[in-house]
N, CA, C and O of each residue as an XYZ file, in Angstrom:
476
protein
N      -5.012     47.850     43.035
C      -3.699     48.429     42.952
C      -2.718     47.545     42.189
O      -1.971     48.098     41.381
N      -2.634     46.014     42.392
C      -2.225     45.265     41.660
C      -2.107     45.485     39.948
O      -1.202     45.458     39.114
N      -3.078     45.637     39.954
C      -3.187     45.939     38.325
C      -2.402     47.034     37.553
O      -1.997     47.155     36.397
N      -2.365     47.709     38.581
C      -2.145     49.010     38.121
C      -0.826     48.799     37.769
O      -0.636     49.107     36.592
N      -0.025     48.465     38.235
C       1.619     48.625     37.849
C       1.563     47.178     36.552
O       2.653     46.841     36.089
N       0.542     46.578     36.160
C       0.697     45.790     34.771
C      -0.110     46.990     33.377
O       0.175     47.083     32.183
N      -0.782     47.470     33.912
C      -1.312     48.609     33.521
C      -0.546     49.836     33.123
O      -1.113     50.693     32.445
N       0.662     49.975     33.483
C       1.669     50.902     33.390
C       2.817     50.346     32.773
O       3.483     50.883     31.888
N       3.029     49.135     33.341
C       3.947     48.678     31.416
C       3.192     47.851     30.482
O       3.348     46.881     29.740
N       2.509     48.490     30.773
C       1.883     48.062     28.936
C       2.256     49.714     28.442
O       3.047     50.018     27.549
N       1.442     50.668     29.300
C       1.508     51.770     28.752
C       2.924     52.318     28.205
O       3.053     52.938     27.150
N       3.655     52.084     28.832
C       5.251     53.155     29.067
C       5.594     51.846     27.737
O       5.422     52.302     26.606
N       5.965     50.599     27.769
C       6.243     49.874     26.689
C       5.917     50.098     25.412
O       6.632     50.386     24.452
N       4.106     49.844     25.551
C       3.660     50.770     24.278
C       4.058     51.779     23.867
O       4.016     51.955     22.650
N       4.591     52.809     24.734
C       4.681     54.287     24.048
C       6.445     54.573     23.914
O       6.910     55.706     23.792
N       7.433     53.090     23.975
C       8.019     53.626     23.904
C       9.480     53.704     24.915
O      10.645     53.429     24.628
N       8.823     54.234     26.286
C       9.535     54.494     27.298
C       9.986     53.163     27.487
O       9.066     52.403     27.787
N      11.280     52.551     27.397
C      11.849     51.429     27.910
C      11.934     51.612     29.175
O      11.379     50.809     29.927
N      12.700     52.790     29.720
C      13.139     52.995     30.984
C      12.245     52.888     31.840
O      12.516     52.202     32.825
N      11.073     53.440     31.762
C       9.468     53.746     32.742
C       9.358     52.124     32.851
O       9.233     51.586     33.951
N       9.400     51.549     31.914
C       8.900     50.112     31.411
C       9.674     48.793     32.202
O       9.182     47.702     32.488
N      11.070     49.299     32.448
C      11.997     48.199     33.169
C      11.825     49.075     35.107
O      12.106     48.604     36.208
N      11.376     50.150     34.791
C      10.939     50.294     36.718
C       9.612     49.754     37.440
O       9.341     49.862     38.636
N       8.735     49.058     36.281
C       7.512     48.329     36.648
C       8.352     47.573     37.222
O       7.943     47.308     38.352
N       9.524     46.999     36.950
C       9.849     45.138     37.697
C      10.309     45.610     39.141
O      10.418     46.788     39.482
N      10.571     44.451     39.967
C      11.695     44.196     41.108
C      12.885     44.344     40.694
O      13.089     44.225     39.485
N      13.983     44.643     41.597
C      15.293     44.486     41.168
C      15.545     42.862     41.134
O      16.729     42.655     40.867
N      14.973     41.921     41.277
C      15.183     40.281     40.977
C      14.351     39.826     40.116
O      14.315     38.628     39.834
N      13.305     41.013     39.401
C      12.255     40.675     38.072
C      13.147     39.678     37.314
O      14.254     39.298     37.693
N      12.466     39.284     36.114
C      12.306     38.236     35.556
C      11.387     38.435     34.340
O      10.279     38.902     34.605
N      11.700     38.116     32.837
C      10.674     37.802     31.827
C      10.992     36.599     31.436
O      12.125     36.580     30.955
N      10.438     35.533     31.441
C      10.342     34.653     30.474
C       9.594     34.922     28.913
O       8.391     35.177     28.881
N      10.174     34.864     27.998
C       9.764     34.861     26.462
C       9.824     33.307     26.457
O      10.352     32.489     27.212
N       8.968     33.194     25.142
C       8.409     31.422     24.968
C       9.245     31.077     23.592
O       8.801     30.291     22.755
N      10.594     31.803     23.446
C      11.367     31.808     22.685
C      12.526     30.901     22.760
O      13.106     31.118     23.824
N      13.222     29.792     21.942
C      14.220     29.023     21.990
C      13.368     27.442     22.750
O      12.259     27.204     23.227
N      14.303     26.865     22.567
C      14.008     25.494     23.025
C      13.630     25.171     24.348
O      14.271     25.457     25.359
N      12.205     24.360     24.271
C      12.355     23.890     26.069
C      11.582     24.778     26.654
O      10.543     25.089     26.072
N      11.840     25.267     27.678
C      10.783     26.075     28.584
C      11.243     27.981     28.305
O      10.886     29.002     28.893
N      11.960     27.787     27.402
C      11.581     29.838     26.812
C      13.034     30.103     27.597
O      13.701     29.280     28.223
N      13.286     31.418     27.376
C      14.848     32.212     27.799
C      14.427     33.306     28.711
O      13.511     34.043     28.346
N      15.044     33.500     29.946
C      14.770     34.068     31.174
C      15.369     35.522     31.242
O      16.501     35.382     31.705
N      15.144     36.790     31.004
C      15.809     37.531     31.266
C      15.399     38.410     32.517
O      14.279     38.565     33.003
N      16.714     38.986     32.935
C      17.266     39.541     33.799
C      16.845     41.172     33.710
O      16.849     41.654     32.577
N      16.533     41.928     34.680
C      16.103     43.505     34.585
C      17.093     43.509     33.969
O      16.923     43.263     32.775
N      18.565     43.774     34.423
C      19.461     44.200     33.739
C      19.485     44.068     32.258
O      20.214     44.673     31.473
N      18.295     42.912     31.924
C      18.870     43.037     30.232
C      17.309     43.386     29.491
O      17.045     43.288     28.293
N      16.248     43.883     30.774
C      15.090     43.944     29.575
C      15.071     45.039     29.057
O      14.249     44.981     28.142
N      15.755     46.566     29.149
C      15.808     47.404     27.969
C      15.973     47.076     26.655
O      15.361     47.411     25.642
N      17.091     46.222     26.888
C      17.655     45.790     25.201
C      16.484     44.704     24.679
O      16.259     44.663     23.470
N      15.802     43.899     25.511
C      14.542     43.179     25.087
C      13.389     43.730     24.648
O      12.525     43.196     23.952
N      13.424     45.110     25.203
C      12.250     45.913     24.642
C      12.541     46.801     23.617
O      11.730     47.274     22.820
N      13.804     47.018     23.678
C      14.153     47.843     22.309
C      13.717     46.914     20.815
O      13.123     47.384     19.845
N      14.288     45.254     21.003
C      14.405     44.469     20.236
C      13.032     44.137     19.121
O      12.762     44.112     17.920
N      12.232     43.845     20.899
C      10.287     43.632     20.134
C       9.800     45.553     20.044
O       8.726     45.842     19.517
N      10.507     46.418     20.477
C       9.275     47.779     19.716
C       9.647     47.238     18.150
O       8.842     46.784     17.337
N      11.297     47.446     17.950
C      11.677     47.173     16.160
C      11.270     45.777     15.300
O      11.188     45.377     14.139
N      11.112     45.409     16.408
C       9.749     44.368     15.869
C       8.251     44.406     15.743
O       7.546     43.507     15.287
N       7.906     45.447     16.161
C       6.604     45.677     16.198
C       6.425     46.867     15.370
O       5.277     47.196     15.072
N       7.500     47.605     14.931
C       7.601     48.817     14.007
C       7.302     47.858     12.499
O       6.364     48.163     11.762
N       8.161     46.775     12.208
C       8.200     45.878     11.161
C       6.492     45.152     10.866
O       5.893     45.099      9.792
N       6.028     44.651     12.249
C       5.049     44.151     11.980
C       3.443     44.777     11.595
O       2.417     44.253     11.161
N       3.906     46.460     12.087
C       2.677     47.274     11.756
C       2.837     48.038      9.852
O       1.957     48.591      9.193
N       4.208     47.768      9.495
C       4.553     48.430      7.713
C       3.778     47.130      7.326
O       3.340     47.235      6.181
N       3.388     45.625      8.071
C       2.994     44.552      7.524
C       1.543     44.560      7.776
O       0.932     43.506      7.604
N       0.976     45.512      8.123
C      -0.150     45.494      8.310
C      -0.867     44.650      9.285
O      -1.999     44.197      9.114
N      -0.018     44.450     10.462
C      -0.870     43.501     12.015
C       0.347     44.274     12.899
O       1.391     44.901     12.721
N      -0.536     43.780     13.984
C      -0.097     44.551     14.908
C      -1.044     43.645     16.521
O      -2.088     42.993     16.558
N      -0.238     43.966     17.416
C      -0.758     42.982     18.841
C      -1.679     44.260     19.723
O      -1.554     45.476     19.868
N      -2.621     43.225     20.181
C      -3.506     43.339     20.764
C      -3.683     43.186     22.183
O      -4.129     42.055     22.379
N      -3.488     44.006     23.587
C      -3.654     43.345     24.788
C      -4.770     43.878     25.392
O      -5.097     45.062     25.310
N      -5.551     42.746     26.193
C      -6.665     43.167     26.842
C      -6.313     43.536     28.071
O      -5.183     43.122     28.328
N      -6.902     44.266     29.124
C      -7.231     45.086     30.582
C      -6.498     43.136     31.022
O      -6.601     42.075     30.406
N      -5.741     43.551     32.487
C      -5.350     42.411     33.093
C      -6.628     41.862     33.820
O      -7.709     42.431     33.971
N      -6.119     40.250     34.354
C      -7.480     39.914     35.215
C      -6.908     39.295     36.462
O      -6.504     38.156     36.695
N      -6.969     40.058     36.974
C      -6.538     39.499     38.434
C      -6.507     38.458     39.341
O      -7.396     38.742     40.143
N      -5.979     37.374     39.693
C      -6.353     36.593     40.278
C      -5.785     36.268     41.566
O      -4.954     35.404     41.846
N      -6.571     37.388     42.549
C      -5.795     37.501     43.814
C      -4.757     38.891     43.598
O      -4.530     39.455     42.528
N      -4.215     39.243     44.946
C      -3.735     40.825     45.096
C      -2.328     40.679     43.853
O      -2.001     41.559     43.057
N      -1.767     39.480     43.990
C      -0.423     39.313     43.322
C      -0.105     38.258     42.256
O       0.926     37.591     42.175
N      -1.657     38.217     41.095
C      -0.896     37.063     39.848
C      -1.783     37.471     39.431
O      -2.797     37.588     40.120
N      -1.725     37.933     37.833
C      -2.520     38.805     36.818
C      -2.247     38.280     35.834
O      -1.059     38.018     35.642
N      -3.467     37.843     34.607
C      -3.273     37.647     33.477
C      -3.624     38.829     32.170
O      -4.455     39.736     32.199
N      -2.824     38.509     31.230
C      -2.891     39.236     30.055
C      -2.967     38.883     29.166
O      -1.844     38.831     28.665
N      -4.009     38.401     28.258
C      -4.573     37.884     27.132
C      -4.168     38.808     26.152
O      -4.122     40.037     26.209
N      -3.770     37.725     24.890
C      -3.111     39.210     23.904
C      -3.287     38.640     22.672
O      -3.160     37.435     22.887
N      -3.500     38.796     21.539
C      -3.171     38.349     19.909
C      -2.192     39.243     19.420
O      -1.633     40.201     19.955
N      -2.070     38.622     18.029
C      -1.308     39.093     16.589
C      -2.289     38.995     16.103
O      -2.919     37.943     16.212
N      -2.728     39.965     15.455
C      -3.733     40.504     14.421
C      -3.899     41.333     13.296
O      -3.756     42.549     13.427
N      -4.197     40.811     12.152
C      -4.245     41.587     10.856
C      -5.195     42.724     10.979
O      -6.034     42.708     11.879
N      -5.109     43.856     10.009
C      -5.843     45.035     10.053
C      -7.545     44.513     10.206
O      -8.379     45.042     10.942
N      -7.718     43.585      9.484
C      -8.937     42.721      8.847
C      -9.341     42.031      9.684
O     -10.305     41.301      9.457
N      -8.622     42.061     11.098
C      -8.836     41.611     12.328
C      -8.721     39.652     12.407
O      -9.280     38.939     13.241
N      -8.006     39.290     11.488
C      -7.355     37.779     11.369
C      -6.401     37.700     12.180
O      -5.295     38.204     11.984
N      -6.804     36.919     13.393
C      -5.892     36.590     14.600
C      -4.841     35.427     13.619
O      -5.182     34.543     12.833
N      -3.637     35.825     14.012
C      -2.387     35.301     13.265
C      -1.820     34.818     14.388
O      -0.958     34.020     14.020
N      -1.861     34.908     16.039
C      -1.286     34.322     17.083
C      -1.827     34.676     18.128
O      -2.426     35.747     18.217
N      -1.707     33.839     19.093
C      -2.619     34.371     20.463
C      -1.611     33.706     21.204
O      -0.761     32.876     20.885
N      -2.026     34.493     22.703
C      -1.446     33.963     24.013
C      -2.015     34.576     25.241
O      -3.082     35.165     25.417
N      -0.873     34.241     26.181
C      -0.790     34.706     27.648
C       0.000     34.772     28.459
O       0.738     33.850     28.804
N      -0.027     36.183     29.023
C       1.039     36.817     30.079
C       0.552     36.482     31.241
O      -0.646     36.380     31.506
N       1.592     36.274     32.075
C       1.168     35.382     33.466
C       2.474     36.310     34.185
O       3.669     36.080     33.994
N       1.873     37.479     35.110
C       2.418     38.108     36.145
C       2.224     37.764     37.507
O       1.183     37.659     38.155
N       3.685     37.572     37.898
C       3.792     37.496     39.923
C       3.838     39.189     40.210
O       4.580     40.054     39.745
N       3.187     39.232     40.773
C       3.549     40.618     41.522
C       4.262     40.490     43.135
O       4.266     39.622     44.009
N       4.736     41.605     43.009
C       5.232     41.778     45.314
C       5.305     43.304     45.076
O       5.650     43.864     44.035
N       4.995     43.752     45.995
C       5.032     45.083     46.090
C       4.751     45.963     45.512
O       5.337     47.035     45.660
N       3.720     45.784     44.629
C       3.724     46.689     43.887
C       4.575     46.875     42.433
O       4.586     47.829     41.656
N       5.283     45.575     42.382
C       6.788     45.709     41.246
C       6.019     44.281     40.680
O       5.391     43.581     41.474
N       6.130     43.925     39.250
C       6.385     42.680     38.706
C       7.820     41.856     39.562
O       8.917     42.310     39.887
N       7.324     40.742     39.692
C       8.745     39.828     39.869
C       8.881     38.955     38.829
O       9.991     38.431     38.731
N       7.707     38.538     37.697
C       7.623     37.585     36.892
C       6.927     37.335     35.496
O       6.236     36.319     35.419
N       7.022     38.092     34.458
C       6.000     37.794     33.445
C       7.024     36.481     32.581
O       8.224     36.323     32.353
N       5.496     35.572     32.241
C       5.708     34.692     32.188
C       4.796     34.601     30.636
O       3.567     34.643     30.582
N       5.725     34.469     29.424
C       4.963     34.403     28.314
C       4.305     32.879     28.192
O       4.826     31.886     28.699
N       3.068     32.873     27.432
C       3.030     31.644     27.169
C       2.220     32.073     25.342
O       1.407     32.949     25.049
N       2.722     31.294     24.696
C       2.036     31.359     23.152
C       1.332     30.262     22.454
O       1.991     29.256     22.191
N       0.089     30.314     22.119
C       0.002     29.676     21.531
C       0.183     29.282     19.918
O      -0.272     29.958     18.995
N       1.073     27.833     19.751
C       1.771     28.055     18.459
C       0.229     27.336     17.870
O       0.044     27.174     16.664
């Protein structure tokens, strides 16, 4: 069951739905992006619509460029912390970036994705 609600924002994100996408979290969710100096920038439910609006129009840009990201099925480790292995990848299948999503779950809701990239 765990899975399932990381399983559902990928989907609703992927396709789009911001809104479907920010009701996966807790109301005290949390994303860390591995963005800016130091240990990455923390956002707030309240602000991950506009975070997901930001990376789809980034991901609209990166598919006219011919790559586009890649996420595999989560892997569970225990009822409540799930990983998500993911690349940047050319059509030609040239991994251009890799990483990992590191989810807390409670209830059924994300409380925590936690980017990590490798530069």
């Amino acid at each position: 069951m765990s899975a399932e609600v990381i399983e559902r924002f990928f989907k609703t994100s992927g396709a789009g739905d911001v809104e479907a996408a920010v009701e996966c979290f807790a109301d005290d969710g949390q994303w860390i992006t591995p963005d800016g100096d130091g240990v990455g920038t923390a956002h707030a439910k309240n602000q991950l619509g506009d975070l997901m609006r930001g990376m789809n129009a980034m991901r609209e840009k990166m598919l006219a460029s011919g790559t586009d990201a890649k996420f595999e099925a989560p892997i569970m480790l225990g009822e409540d912390l799930g990983l998500v292995r993911w690349t940047v990848e050319t059509e030609a299948g040239k991994v251009l970036n890799r990483g990992v999503d590191l989810f807390v779950l409670r209830d059924g809701k994300i409380v925590l994705k936690d980017v990590y990239r490798k530069i």
